[in-house]
C-alpha positions as CSV (number, residue, x, y, z in Angstrom):
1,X,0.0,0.0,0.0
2,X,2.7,2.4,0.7
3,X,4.5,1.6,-2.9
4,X,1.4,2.6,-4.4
5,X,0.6,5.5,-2.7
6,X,4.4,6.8,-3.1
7,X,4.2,6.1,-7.0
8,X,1.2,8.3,-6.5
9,X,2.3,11.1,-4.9
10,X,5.4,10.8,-7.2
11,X,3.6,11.2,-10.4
12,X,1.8,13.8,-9.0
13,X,5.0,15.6,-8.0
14,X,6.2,15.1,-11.7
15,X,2.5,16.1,-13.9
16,X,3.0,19.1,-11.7
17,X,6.4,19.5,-12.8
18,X,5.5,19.1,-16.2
19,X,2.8,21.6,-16.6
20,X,4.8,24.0,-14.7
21,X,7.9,23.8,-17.2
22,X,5.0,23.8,-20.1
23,X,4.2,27.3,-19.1
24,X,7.6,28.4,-19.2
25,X,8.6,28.0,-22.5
26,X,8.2,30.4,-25.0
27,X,9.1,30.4,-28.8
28,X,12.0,32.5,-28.5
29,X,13.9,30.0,-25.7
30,X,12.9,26.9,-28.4
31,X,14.6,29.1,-31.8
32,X,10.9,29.8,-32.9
33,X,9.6,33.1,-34.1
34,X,6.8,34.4,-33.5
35,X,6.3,36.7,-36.4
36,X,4.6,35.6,-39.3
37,X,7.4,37.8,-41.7
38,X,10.0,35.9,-42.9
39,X,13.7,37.3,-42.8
40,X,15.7,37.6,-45.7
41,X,19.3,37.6,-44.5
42,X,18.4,34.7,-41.7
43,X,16.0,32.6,-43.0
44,X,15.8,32.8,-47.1
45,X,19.6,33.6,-48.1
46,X,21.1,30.4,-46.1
47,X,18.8,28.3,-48.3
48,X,20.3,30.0,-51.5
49,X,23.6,29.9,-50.5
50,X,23.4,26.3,-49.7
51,X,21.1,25.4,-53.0
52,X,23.1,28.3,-55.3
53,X,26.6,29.0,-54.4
54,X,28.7,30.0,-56.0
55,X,27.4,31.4,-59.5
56,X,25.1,33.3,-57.8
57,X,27.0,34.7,-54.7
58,X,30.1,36.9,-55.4
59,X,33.0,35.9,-57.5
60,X,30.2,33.1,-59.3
61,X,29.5,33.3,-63.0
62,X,25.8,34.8,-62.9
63,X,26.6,37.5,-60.1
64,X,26.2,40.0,-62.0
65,X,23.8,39.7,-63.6
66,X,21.4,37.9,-60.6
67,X,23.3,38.5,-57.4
68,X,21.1,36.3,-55.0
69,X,22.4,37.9,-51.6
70,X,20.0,41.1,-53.0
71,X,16.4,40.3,-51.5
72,X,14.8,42.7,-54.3
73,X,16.5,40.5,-56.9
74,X,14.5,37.1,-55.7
75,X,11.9,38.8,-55.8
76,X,12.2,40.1,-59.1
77,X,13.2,36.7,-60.7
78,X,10.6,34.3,-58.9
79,X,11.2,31.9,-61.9
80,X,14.5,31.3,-61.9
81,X,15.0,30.7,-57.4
82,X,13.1,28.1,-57.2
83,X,15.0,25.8,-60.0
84,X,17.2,24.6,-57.5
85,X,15.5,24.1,-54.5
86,X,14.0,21.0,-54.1
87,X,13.0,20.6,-50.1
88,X,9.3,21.4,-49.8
89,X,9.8,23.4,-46.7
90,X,12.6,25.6,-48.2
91,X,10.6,26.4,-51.1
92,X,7.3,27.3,-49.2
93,X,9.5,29.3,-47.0
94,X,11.4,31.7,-50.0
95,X,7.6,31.5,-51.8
96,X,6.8,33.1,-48.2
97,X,9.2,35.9,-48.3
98,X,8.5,36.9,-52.2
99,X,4.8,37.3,-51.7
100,X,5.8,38.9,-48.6
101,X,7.9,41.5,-50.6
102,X,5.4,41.3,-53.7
103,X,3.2,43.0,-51.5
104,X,5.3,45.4,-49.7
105,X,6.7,46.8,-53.7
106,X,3.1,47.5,-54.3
């Protein structure tokens, strides 16, 4: 009887624990934003330099003429960004920021 009604008390301790730590956490302490805008130099230009570099980053071979560290320029040239990208999320995310921007160069 005593096991039981320590495993009890225990679990109780711990729920309480639980919830209490729930409360606690907000989306900043867990990397989350909680902005629905989406940041060029943070969140979109990381994805191109991974899915672009180098032709399109300086020294590449189409820097000139589509430098893809300019925000306005992936805007500009929808199209062509998303030829490389092939992860769902990335692409919904830079889709994201250009109607974002779309609506901002109105």
């Amino acid at each position: 009887m005593r096991t039981i009604l320590t495993l009890i008390i225990c679990g109780s301790y711990f729920w309480a624990c639980h919830l209490k730590a729930e409360e606690n956490i907000s989306p900043k302490k867990v990397g989350l934003t909680t902005k629905d805008t989406v940041n060029f130099k943070t969140q979109v230009q990381p994805i191109l330099i991974k899915n672009c570099s180098p032709c399109h980053f300086p020294g590449g071979k189409l820097y000139e003429k589509l430098p893809f560290d300019k925000g306005e320029t992936i805007v500009n040239h929808e199209a062509g960004v998303f030829k490389r990208l092939k992860k769902e999320d990335e692409v919904k995310l830079v889709k994201q920021y250009i109607e974002e921007n779309k609506k901002s160069n109105l």
